[in-house]
N, C-alpha and C positions, 0 to 999 in steps of 0.2 A: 559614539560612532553611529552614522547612520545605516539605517537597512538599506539597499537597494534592492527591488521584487522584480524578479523574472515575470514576473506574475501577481496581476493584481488586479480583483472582480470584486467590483460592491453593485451588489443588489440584479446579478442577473435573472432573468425570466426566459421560461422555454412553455410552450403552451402543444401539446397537440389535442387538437378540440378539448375535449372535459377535461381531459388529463394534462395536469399540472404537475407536469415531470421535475423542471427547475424553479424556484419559488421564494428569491433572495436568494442567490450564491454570493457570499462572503469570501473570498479566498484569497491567500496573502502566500508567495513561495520564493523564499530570497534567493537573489542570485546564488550560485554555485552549489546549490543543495539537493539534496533531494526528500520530495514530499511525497509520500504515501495518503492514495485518496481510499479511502477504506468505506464497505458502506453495503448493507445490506441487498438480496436482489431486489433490484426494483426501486434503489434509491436514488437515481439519477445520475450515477457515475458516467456512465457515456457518454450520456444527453450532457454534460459537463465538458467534456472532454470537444467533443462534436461540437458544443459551444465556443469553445477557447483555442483551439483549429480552425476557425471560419469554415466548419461546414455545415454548421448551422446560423442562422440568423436572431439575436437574442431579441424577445420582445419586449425587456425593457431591461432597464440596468447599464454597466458600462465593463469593460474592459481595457486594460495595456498588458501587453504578451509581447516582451522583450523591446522594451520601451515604445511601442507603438500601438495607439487607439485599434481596437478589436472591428468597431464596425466604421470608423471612419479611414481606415488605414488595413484593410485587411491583406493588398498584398505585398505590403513591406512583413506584415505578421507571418507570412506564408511563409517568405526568404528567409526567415529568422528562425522558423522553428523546425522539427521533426518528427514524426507519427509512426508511431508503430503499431497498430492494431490486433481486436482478438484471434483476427483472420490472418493468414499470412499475403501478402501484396505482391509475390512475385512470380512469373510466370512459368510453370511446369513445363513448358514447351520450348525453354528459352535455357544455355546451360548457368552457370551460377557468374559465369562473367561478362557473357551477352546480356544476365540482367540487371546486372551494376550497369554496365557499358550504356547501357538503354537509360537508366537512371539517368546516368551521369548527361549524358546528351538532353534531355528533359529540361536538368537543370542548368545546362549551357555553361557544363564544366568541360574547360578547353582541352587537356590531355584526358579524354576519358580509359586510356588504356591504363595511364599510371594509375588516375584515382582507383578505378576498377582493382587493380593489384594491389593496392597497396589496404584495400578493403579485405578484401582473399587471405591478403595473408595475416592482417590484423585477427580475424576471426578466423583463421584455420583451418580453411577451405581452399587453399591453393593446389594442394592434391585433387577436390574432386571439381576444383574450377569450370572443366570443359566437358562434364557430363551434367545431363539432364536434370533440372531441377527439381522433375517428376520423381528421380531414383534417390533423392534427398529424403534422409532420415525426418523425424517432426523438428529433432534441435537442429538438424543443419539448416534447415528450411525456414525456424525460426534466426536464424544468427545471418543468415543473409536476409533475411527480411529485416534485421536491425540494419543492417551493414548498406544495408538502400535506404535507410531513413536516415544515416551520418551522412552519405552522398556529398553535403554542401557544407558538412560541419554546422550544425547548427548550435545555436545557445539557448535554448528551450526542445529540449527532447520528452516527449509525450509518448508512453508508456503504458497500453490499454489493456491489460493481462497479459503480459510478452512469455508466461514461463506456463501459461494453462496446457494441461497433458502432455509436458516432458518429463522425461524422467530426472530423477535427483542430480547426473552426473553432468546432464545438458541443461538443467535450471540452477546448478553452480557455475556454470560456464557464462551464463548468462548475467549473475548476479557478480562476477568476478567483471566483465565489461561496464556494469554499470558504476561500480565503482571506480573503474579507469576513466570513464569521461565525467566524474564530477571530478575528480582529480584536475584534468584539463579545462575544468572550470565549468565545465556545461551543466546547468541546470536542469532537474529529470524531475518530469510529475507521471509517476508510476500509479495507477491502478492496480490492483491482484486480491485475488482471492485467496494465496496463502499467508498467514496471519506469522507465520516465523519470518516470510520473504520483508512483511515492509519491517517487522522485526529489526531485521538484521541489515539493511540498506536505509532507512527514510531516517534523516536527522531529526526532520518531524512529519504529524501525523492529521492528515485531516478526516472526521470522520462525518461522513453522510447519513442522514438518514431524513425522510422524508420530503426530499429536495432541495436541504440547507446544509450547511457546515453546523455538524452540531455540535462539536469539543476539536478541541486542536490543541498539540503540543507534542514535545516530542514524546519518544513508545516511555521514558521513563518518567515525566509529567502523567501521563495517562495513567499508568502502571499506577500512583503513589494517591490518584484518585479514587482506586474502589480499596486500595492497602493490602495490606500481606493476611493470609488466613492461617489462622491459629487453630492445632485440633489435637486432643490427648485424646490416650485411650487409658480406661481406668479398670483396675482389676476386676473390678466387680459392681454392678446396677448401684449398689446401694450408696456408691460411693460421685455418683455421677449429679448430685444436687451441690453437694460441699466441690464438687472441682465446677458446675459453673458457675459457681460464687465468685471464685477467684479467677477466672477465666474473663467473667463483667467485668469484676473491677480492673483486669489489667488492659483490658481492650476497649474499655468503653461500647460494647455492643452488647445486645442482646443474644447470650448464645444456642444454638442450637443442639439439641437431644437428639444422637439415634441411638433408644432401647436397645435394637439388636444387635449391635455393633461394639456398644459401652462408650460412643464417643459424645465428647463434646466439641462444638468449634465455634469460632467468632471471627468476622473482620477485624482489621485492626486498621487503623490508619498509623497509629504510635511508632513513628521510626524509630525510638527508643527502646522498645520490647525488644525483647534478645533471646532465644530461646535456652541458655542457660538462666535468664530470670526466669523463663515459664517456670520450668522445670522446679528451682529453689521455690519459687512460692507455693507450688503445690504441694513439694515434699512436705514445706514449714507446713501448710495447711492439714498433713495427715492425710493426704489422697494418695492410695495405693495404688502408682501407676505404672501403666506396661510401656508405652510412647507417650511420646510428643513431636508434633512438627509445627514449624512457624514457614510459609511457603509462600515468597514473593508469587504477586498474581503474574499470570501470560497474556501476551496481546491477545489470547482469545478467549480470557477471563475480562479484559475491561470490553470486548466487542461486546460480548455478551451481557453486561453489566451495562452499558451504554446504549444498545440499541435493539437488544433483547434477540439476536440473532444470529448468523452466520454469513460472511460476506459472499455472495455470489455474482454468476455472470448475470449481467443485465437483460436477463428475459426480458420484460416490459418496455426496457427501452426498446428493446429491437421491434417490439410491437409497437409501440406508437413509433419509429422509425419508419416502417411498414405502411404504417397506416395512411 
């Protein structure tokens, strides 16, 4: 079966003066899925994003963003797709259906009062419709600031930290619509700096770091590249050489000593290790032991494994944005 990509960029370039923000973007996002752009601060997430939106201009490389050429065709790429940004896009002075209503006219949707409502009530907001989008909470403000990026139905929805400083109850709220419109088939390149969010939403995973895609696959490909960690704890110091004997040879890794603790641990890649084997080989071995755990790694064990950091908002870009 072939793939068809929402999304597809070999070799883009973004330049502001010395800094070489984007520097071969490789990206590949099959229709109807959604991909998690993951990626250190300062790795060019934006400047990618601001890329593949036409509102930057690439200085070399190429693009298609929902079957249409990125810089020869950019505003049929505009018609096709949708943006949601770090920032919210709508206007505090305006109430929550004067700024649908505003969208909707924008994009030269002919009933704008239906589509308007029928947005309201999709997300929840038809109760505070007709008050001030100023007296809007962060997640209501964030959910009509989606709710104006669906406006045209788009099939490529772009996704720049949508859930940054909401609380848990309004960034499930958020994460429960993202899942309704790939349902609907729409295609979503999500950004975020919480490592549970692309978790538990991205089929697959792209991870940035120094202005390229530098691993990709999905969170349990990724996951199965740095493997599960293995750690006992042994009754007593003396017994902590004979347990990582048997700890090497069942993990293939070189394991690690903490004296204070009495533990030993190792990676594992061995999908086969089971922690009732831990457990019998060390009993067989005569290691007097108090635990053991064998502990699938987290998306923010391979972040960290992969690009030695933590994903943040794109200070730098905003600075060379700026600039």
């Amino acid at each position: 079966m072939t793939t068809t990509y929402a999304v597809l960029s070999e070799g883009l370039e973004k330049r502001f003066g010395d800094v070489h923000a984007v520097r071969g973007l490789d990206l590949a996002v099959a229709e109807g899925t959604v991909c998690g752009l993951l990626g250190p601060n300062g790795a060019g997430k934006t400047t990618a994003v601001r890329l593949l939106t036409t509102l930057l201009h690439p200085d070399a490389g190429s693009a298609r963003v929902a079957g249409h050429d990125l810089v020869r065709e950019p505003a049929e790429v505009r018609r096709k797709i949708g943006v949601t940004g770090q920032h919210a896009s709508v206007d505090g002075d305006l109430t929550g259906r004067q700024n649908l209503r505003l969208f909707a006219r924008l994009h030269r949707i002919r009933d704008t009062a239906a589509r308007a409502g029928e947005l309201l009530d999709r997300f929840g907001l038809t109760e505070a419709a007709d008050r001030m989008a100023s007296t809007y909470s962060g997640g209501m403000r964030r959910r009509l600031d989606l709710a104006a990026s669906l406006i045209r139905r788009p099939d490529v929805l772009f996704l720049d930290e949508p859930t940054t400083g909401l609380d848990p109850e309004s960034r499930g709220r958020i994460w429960e619509e993202v899942r309704a419109l790939k349902k609907e088939g729409t295609t979503v390149l999500l950004t975020t700096q919480y490592l549970e969010e692309a978790d538990r939403l991205a089929d697959d995973i792209a991870v940035m770091d120094r202005g390229r895609i530098a691993h990709t696959g999905s969170p349990a490909q990724l996951k199965a590249l740095i493997g599960s960690y293995a750690e006992v704890l042994v009754a007593h110091p003396d017994a902590l050489v004979k347990a990582a004997g048997v700890v090497d040879r069942l993990t293939g890794s070189e394991p690690s000593l903490d004296l204070d603790r009495n533990t030993v641990g190792a990676v594992t890649t061995d999908a086969t290790l089971t922690l009732p084997r831990l457990v019998r080989e060390l009993d067989a071995a005569g290691v007097p032991l108090l635990d053991a755990s064998l502990k699938p790694p987290t998306l923010d064990d391979v972040f960290l494994r992969l690009t030695g950091g933590f994903p943040d908002s794109d200070r730098t870009d905003s600075k060379e944005l700026a600039a």
